[in-house]
N, C-alpha and C positions, 0 to 999 in steps of 0.2 A: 477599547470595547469591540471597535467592528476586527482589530485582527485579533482577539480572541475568538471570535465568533467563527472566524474564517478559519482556525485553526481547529478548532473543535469541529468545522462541521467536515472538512478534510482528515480529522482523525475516526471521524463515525465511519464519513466514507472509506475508509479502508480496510477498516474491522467490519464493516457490509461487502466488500468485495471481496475479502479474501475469507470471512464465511462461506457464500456461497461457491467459491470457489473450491473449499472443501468439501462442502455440501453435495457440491453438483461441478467435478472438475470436466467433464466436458462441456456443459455448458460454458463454463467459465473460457475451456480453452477455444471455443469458436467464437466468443466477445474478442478472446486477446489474438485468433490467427491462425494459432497453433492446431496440428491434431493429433489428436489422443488413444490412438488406435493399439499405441504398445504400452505397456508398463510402467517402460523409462519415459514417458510422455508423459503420462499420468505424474510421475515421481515428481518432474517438472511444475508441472499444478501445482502441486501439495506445496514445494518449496517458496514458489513465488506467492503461494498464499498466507503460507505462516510468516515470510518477509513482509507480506501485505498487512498482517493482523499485529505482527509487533512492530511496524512503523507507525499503526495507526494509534497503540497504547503508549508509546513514547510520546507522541503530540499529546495525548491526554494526561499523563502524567508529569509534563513539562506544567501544559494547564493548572493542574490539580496542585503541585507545589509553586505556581505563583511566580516562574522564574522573570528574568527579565526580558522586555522586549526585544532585546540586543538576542539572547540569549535565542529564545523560540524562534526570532530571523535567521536566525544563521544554521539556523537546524529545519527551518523551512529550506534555503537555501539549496544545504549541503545532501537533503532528500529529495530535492528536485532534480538530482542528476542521476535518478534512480531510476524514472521514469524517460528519460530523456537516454540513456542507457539504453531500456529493452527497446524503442522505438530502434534508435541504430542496430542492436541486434534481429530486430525482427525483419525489419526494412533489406 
């Protein structure tokens, strides 16, 4: 129960972040570091936002079909080195 909950509330979060990240990509890119002053910058937003929105609806759809808890850890796991990624590239 509580790592559904943890799952689900990590997949809203990311479909809210990479919303607004669409919504409003420089704001988005002064949270994450980056600036947005050229096009190709921009482009970069939009990317990491729609990575952001469909990693968020794979967690939810993991959910929504019931898979196993083996199953949703190891795809917790395996998208954790997602975020652990852009920190080493940004860094």
């Amino acid at each position: 129960m509580i790592a559904n909950t943890a799952v689900a509330l990590i997949g809203i979060g990311l479909l809210a972040i990479g919303a607004l990240a669409i919504a409003a990509p420089e704001m988005a890119a002064l949270m994450f570091g980056v600036p947005t002053q050229t096009t190709e910058a921009r482009a970069y937003v939009w990317a990491t936002a729609t990575r952001d929105v469909a990693i968020g609806c794979w967690f939810l759809v993991l959910l929504a079909l019931r898979v196993s808890r083996q199953a949703l850890g190891a795809s917790l796991i395996v998208m954790a080195l997602i975020p652990v990624g852009d920190f080493v590239n940004v860094y």
